[in-house]
py3Dmol code that shows the C-alpha trace and the ligand (Angstrom):
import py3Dmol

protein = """\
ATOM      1  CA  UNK A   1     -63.879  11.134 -24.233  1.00  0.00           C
ATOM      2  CA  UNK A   2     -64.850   7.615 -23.135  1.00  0.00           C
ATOM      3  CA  UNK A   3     -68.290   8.543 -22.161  1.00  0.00           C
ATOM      4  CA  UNK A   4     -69.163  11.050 -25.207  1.00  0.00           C
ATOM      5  CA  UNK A   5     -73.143  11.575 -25.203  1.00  0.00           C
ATOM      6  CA  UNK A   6     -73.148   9.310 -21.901  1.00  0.00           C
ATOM      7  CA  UNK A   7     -76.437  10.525 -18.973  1.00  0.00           C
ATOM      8  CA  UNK A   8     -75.042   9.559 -15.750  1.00  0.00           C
ATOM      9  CA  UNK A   9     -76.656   9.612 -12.364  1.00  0.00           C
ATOM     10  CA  UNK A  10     -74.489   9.670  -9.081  1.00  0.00           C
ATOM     11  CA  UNK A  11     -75.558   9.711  -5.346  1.00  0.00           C
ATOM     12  CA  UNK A  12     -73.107  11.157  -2.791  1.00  0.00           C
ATOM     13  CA  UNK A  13     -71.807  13.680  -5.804  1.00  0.00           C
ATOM     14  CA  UNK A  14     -71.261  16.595  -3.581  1.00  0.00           C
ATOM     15  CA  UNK A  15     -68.439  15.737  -2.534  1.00  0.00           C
ATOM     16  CA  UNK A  16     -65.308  12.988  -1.980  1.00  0.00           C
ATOM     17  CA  UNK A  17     -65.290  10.580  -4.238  1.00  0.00           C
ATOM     18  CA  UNK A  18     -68.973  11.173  -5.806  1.00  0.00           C
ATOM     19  CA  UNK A  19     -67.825  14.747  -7.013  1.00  0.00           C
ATOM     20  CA  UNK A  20     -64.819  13.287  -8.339  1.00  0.00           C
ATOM     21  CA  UNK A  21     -66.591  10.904 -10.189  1.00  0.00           C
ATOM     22  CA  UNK A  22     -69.128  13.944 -11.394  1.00  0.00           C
ATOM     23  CA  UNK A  23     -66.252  16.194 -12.779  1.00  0.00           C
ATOM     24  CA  UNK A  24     -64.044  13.324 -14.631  1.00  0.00           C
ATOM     25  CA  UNK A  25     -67.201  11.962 -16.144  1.00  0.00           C
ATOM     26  CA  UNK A  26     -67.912  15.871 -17.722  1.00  0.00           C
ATOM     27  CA  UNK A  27     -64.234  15.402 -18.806  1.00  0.00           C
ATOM     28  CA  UNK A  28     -65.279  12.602 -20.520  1.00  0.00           C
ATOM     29  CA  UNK A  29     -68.060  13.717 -22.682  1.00  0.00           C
ATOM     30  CA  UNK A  30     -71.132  12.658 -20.087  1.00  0.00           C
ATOM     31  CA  UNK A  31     -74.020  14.590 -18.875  1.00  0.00           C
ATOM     32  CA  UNK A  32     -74.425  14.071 -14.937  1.00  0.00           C
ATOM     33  CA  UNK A  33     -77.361  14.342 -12.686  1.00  0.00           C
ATOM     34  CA  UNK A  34     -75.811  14.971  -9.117  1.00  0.00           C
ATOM     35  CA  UNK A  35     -77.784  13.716  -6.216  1.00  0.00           C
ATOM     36  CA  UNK A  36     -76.537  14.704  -2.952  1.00  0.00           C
ATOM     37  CA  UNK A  37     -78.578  15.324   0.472  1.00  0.00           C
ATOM     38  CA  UNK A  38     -76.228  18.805   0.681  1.00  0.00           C
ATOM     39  CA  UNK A  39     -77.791  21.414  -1.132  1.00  0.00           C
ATOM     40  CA  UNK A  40     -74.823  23.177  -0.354  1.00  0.00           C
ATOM     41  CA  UNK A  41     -72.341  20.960  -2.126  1.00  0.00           C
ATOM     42  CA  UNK A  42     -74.504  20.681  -5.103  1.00  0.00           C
ATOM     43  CA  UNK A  43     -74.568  24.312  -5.712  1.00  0.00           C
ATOM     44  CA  UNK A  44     -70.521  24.344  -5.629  1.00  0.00           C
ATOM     45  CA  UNK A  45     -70.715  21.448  -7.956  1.00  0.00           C
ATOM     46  CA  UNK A  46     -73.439  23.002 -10.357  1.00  0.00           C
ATOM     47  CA  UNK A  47     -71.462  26.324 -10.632  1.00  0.00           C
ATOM     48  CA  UNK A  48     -68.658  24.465 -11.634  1.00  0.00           C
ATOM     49  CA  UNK A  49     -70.346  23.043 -13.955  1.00  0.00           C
ATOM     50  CA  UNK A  50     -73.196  24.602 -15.091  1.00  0.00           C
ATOM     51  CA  UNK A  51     -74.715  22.769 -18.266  1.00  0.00           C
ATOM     52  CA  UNK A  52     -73.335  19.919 -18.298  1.00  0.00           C
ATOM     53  CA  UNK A  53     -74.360  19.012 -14.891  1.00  0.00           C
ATOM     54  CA  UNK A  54     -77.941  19.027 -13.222  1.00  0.00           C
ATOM     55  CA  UNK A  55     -78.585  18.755  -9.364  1.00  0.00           C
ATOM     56  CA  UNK A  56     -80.982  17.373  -7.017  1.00  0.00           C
ATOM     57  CA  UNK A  57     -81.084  17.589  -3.412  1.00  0.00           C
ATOM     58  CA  UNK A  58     -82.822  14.588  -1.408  1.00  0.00           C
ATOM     59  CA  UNK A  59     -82.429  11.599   0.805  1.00  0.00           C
ATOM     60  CA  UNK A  60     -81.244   7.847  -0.961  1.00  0.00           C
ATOM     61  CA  UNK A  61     -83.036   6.422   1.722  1.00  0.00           C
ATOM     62  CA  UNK A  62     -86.379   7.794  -0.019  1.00  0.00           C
ATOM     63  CA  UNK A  63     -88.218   5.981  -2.407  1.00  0.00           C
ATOM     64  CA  UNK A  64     -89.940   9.385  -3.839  1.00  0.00           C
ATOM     65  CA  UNK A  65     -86.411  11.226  -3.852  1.00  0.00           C
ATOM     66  CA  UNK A  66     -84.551   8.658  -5.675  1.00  0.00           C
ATOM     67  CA  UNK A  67     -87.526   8.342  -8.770  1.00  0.00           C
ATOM     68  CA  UNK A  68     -87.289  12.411  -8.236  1.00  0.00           C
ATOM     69  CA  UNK A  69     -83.974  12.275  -9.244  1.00  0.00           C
ATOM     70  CA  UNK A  70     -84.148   9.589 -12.181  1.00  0.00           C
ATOM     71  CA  UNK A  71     -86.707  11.819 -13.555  1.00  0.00           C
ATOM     72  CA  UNK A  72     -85.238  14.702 -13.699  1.00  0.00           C
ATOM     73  CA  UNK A  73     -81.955  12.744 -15.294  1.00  0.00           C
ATOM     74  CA  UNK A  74     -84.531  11.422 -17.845  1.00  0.00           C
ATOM     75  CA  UNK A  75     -86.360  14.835 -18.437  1.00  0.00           C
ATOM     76  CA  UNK A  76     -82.737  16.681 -18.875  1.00  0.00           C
ATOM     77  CA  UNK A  77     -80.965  14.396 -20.877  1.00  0.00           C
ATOM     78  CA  UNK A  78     -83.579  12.387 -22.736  1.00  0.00           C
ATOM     79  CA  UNK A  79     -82.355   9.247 -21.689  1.00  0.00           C
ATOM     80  CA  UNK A  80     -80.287   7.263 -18.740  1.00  0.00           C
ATOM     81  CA  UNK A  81     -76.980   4.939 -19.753  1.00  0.00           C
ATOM     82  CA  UNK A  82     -75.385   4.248 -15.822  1.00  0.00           C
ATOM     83  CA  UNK A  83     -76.862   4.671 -12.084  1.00  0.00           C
ATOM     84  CA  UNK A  84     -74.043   4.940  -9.527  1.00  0.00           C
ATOM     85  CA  UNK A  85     -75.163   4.282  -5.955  1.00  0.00           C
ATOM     86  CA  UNK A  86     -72.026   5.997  -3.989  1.00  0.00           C
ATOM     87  CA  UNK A  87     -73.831   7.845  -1.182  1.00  0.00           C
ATOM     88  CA  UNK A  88     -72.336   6.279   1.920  1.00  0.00           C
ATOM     89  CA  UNK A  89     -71.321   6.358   6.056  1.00  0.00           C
ATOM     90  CA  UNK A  90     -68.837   5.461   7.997  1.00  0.00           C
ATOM     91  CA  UNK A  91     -68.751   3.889  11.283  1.00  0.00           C
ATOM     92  CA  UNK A  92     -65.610   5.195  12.918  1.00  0.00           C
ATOM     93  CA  UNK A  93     -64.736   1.406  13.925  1.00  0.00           C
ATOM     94  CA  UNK A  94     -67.241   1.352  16.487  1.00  0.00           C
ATOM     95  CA  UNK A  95     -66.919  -1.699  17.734  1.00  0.00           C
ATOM     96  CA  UNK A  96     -69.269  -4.390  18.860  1.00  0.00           C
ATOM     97  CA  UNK A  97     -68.272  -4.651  22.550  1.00  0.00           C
ATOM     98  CA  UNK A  98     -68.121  -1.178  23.158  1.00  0.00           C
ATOM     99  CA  UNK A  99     -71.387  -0.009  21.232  1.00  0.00           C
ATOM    100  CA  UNK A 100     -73.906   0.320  23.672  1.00  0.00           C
ATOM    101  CA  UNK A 101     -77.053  -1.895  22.406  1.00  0.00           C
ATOM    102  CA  UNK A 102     -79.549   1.188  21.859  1.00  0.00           C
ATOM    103  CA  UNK A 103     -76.695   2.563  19.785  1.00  0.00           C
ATOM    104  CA  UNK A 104     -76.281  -0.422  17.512  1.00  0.00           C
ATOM    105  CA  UNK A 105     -79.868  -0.956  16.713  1.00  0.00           C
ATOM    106  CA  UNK A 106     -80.272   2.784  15.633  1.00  0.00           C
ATOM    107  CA  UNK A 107     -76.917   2.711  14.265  1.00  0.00           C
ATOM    108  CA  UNK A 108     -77.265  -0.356  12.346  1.00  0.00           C
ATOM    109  CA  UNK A 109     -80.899   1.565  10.093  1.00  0.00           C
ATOM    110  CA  UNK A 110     -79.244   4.468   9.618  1.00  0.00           C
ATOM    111  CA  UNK A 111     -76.303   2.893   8.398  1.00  0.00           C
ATOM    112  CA  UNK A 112     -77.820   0.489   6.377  1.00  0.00           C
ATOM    113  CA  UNK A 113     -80.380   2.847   5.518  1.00  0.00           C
ATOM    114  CA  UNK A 114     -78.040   4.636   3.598  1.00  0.00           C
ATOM    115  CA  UNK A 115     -75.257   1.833   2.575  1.00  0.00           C
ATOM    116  CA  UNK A 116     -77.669  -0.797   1.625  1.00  0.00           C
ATOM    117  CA  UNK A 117     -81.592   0.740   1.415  1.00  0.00           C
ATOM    118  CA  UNK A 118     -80.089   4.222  -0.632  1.00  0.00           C
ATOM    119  CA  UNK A 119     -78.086   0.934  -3.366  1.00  0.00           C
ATOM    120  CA  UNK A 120     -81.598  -0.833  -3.543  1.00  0.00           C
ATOM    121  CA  UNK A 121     -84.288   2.098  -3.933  1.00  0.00           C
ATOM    122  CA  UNK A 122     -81.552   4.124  -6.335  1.00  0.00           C
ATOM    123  CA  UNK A 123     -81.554   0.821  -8.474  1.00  0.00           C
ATOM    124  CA  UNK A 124     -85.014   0.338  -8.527  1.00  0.00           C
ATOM    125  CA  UNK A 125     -86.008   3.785  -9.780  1.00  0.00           C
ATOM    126  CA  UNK A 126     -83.304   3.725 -12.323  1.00  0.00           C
ATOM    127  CA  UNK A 127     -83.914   0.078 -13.732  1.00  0.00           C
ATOM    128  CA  UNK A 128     -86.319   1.261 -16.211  1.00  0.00           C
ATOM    129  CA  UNK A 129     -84.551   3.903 -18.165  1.00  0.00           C
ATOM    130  CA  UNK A 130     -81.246   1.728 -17.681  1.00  0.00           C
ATOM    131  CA  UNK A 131     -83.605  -1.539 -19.523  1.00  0.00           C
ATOM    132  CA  UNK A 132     -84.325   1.227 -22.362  1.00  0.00           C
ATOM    133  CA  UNK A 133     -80.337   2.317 -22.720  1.00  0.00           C
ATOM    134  CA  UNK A 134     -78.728  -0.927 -22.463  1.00  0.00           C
ATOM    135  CA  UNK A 135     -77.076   0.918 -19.334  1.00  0.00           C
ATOM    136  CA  UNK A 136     -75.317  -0.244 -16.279  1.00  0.00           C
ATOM    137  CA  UNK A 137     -75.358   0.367 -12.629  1.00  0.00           C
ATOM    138  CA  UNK A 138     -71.839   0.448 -10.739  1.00  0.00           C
ATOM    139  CA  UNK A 139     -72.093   0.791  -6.959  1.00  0.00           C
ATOM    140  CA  UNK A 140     -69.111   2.076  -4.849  1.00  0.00           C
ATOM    141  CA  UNK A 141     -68.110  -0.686  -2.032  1.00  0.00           C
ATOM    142  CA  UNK A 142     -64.536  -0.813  -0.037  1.00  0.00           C
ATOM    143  CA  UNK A 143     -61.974  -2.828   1.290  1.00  0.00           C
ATOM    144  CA  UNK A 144     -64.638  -3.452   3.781  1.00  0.00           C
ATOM    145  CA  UNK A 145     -66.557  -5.157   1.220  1.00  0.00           C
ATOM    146  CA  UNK A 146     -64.046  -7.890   1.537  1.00  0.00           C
ATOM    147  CA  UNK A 147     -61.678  -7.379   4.455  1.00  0.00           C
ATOM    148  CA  UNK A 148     -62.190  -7.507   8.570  1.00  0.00           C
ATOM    149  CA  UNK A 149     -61.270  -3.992   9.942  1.00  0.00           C
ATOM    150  CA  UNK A 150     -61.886  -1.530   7.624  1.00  0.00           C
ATOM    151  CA  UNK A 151     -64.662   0.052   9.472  1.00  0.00           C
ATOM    152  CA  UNK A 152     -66.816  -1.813  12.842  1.00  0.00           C
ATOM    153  CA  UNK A 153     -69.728  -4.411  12.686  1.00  0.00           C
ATOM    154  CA  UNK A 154     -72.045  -2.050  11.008  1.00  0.00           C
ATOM    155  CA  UNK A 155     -69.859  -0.748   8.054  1.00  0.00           C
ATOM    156  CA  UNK A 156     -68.319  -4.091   6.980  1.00  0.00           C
ATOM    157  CA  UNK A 157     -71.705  -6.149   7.175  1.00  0.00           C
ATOM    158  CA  UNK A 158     -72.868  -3.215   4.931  1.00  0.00           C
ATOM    159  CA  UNK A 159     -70.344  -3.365   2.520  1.00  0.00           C
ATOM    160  CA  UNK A 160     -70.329  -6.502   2.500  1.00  0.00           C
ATOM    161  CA  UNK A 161     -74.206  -6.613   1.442  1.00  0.00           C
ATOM    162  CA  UNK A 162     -73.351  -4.534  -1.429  1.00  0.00           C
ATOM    163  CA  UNK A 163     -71.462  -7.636  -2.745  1.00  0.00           C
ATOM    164  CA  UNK A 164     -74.809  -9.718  -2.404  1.00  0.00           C
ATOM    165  CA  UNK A 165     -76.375  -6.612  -4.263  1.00  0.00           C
ATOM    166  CA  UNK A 166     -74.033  -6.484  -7.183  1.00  0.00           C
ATOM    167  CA  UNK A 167     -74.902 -10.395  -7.531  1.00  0.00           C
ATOM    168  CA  UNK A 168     -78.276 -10.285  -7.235  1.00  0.00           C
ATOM    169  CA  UNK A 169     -79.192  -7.267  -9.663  1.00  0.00           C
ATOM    170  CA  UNK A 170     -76.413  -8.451 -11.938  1.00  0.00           C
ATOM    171  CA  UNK A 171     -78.745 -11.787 -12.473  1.00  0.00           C
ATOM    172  CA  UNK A 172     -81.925 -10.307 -12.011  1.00  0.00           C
ATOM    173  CA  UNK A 173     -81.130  -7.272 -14.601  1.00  0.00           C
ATOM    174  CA  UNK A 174     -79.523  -9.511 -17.131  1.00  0.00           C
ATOM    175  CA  UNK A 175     -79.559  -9.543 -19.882  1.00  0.00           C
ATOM    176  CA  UNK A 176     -80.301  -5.560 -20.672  1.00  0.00           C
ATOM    177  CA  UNK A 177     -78.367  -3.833 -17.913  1.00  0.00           C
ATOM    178  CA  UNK A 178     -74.864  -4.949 -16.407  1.00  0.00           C
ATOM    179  CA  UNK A 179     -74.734  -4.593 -12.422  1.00  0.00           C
ATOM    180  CA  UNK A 180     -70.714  -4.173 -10.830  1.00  0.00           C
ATOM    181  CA  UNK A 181     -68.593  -2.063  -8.280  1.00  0.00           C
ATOM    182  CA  UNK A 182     -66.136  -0.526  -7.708  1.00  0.00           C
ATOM    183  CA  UNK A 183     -64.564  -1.365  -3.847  1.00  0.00           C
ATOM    184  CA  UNK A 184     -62.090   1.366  -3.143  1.00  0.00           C
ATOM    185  CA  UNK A 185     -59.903   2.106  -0.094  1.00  0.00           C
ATOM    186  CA  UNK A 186     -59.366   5.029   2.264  1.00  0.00           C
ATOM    187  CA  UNK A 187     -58.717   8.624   1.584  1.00  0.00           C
ATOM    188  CA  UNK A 188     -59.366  11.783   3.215  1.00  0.00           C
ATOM    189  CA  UNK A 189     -62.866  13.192   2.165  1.00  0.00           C
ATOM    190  CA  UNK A 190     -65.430  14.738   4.223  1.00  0.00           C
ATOM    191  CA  UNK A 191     -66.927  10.787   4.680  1.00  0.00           C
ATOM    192  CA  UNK A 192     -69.374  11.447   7.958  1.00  0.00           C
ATOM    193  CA  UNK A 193     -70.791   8.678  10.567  1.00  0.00           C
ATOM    194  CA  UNK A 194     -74.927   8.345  11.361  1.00  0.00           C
ATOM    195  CA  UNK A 195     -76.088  10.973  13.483  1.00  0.00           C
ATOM    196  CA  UNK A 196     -77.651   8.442  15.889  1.00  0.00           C
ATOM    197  CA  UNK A 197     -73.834   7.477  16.840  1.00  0.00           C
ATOM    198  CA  UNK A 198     -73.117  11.515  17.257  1.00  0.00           C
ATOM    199  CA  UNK A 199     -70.771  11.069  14.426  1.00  0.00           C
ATOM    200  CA  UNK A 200     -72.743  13.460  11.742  1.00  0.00           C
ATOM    201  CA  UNK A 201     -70.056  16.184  11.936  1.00  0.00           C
ATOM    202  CA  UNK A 202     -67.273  14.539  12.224  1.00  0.00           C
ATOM    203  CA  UNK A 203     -64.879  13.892   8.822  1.00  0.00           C
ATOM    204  CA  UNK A 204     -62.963  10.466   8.685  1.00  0.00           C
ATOM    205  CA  UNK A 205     -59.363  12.530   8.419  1.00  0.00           C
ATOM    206  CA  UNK A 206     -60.246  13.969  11.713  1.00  0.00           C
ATOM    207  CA  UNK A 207     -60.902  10.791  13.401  1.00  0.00           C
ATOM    208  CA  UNK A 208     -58.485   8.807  11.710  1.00  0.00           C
ATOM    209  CA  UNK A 209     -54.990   9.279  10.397  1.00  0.00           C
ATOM    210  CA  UNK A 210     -56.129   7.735   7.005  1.00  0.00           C
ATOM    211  CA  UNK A 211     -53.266   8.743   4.818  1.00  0.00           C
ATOM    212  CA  UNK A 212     -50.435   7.589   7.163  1.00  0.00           C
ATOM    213  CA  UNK A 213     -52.707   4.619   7.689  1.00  0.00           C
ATOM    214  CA  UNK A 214     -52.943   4.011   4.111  1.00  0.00           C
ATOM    215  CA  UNK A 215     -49.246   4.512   3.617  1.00  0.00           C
ATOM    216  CA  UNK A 216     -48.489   2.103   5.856  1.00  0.00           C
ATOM    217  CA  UNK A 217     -51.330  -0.727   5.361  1.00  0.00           C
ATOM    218  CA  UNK A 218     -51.592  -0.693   1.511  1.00  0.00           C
ATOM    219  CA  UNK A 219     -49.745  -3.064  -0.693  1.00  0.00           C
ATOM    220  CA  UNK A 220     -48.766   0.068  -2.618  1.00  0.00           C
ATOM    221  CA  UNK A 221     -48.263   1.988  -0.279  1.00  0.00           C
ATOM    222  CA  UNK A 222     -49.274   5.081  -1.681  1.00  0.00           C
ATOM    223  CA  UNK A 223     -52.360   7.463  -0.088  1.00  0.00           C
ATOM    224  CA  UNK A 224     -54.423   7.869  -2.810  1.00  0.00           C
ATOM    225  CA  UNK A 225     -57.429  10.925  -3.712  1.00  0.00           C
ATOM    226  CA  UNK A 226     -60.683  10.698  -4.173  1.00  0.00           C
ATOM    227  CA  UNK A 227     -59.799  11.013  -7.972  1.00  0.00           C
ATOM    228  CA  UNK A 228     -57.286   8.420  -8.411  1.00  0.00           C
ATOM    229  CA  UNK A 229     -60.039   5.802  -7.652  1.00  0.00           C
ATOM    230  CA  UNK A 230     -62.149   6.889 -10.367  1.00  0.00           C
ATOM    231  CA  UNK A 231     -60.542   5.017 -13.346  1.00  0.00           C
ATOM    232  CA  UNK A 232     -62.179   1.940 -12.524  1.00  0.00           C
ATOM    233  CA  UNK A 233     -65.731   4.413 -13.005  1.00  0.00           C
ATOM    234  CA  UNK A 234     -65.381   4.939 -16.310  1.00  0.00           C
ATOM    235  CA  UNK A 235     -63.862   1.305 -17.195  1.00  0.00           C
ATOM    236  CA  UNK A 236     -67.120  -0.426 -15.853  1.00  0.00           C
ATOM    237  CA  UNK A 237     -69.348   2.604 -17.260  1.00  0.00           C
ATOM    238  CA  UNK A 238     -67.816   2.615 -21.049  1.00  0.00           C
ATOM    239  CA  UNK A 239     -69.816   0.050 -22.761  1.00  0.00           C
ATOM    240  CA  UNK A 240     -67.159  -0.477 -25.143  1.00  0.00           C
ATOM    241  CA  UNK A 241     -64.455  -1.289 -23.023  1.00  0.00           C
ATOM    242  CA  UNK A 242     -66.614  -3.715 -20.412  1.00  0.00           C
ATOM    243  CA  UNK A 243     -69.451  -5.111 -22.585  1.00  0.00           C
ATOM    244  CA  UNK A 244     -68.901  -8.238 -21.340  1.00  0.00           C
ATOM    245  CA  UNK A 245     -68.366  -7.061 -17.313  1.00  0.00           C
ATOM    246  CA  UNK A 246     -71.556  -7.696 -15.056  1.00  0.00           C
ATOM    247  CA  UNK A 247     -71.581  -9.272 -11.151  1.00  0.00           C
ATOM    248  CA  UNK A 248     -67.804  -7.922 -11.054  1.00  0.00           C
ATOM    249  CA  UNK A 249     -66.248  -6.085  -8.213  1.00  0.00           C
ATOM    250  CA  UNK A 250     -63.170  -4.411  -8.856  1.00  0.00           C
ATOM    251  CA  UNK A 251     -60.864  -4.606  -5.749  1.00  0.00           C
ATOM    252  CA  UNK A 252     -59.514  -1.206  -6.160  1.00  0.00           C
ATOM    253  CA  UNK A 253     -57.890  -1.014  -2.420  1.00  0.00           C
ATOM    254  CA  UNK A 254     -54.546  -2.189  -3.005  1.00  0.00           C
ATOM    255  CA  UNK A 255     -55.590  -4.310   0.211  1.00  0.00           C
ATOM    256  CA  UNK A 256     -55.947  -7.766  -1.198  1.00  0.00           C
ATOM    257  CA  UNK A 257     -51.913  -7.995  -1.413  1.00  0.00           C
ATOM    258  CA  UNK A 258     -50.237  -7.717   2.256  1.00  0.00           C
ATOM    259  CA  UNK A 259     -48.359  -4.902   2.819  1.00  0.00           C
ATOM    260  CA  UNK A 260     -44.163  -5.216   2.154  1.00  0.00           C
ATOM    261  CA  UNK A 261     -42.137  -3.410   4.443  1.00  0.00           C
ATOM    262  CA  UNK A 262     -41.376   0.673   3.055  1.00  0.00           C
ATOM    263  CA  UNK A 263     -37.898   0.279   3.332  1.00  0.00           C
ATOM    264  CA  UNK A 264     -36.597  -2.521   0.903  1.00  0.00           C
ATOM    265  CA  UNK A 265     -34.796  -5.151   2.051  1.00  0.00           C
ATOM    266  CA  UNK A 266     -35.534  -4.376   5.441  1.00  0.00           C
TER     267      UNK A 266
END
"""
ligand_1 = """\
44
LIG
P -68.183 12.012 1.341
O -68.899 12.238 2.615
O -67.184 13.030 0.896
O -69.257 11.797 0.182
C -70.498 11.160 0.442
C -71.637 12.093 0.069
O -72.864 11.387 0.331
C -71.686 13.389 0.881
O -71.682 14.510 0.000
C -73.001 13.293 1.663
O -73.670 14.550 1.765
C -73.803 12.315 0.817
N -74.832 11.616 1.608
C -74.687 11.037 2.819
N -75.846 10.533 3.228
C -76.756 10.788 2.249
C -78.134 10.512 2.102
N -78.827 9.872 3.063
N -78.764 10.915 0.959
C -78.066 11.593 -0.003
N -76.762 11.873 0.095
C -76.109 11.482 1.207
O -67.486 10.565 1.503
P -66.725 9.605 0.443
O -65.556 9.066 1.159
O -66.552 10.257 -0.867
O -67.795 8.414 0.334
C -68.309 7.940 -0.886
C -68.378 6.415 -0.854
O -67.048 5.888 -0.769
C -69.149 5.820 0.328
O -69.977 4.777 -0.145
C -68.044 5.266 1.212
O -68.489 4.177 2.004
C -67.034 4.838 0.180
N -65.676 4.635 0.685
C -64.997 5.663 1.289
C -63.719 5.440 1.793
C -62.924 6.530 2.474
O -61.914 6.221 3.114
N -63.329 7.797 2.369
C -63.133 4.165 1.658
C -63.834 3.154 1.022
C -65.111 3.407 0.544
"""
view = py3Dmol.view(width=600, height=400)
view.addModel(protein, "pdb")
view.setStyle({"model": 0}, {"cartoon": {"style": "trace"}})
view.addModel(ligand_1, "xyz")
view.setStyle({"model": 1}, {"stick": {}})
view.zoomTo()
view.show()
């Protein structure tokens, strides 16, 4: 495998795109610590698993919980080579004329909280151990990272701060650790809003036709799974193949090139 011997940590693993990262990077010779606020999905994930994969439950917007789970990486595995910050929500396009104020201002910490805060205290905890390895730390962004519409006000400007992010800990972690992303577009996973918008049980493909919408809207056009996005994981966490890769962001969306019309010629 590409990652033979690898100790990875990933937030958000339980499930979507985290988990998808979690079971290709087993298929490709890492260890993973999988950090997920759902003790529920991490016990699916674990028993799928087993020894190749550890679990902690906690919150990424928690200083203590994120060192909690760099520790117990570093106590399992001896060691830590990449950090992926993927543990993310979705604002359901709420939009800034139609978002009462009260909303927006608990909206916007929550969001952030978790977007932006969860990125910065998951880096900070795992900067150490990644200065000892030589390591990385790949963060996952979106369309919305570059693109209007992907999301409302709060979920672009996040996104969007994840660029600065990637920027700023790609200088400031030189030259011992590289610092990129990965910005990938929609698919149907069980991606939730913040609870202070009442969106905490709802699931972006119940909201949203996001497959027909990707379909349509993506240079591609193809609607692709959490797993086909995961490629661009292992590129930017294999040493060997992106040794000389840090500040990038890897426009995975398919968004950046405007759609043709399905039908050719028409
Ligand atoms: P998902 O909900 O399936 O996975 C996210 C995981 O993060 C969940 O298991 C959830 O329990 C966990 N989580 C949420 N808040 C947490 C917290 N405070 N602490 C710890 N864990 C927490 O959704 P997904 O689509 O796989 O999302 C993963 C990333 O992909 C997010 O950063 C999202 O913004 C990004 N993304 C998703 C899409 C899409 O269309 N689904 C598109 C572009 C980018």
């Amino acid at each position: 495998g590409w990652l033979e011997g690898q100790a990875v940590l990933v937030t958000g693993a339980g499930s979507g795109l985290g988990r998808a990262i979690v079971d290709r990077f087993v298929a490709e010779g890492a260890r993973v610590l999988a950090f997920d606020r759902s003790a529920e999905k991490l016990t699916a994930v674990k028993a799928e698993h087993a020894a190749a994969v550890e679990v902690v439950a906690g919150d990424v917007r928690s200083p203590h919980d994120n060192q909690h789970a760099v520790e117990t990486a570093v106590e399992a595995f001896g060691r830590l080579d990449t950090f992926i910050g993927n543990a993310g929500l979705w604002d359901f396009n709420g939009s800034l004329l139609d978002t009462p104020a009260d909303r927006l201002d608990q909206g916007f910490d929550e969001l952030f909280g978790v977007n932006v805060k969860g990125y910065l205290l998951g880096a900070k905890a795992a900067a150490p151990a990644l200065r000892e390895s030589g390591g990385s730390v790949v963060l996952t962004l979106s369309n919305a990272a570059f693109f209007p519409a992907g999301g409302g006000p709060l979920y672009v400007a996040s996104k969007h701060a994840g660029v600065g992010l990637v920027r700023q800990l790609a200088y400031e972690l030189a030259p011992e650790v590289r610092v990129n992303a990965v910005a990938p577009g929609g698919m149907d996973t069980d991606l939730r809003g913040p609870e202070s918008l009442g969106l905490a049980t709802t699931r972006i493909g119940q909201a949203f036709p996001i497959n027909d919408v990707m379909r349509q809207a993506s240079a591609l056009h193809i609607a692709p799974g959490a797993e086909d996005y995961v490629g661009a994981y292992v590129l930017l966490a294999a040493k060997a193949q992106s040794s000389t890769i840090t500040g990038a962001v890897i426009d995975a969306s398919g968004f950046g090139t405007p759609a043709r019309p399905a039908t050719p010629g028409a």
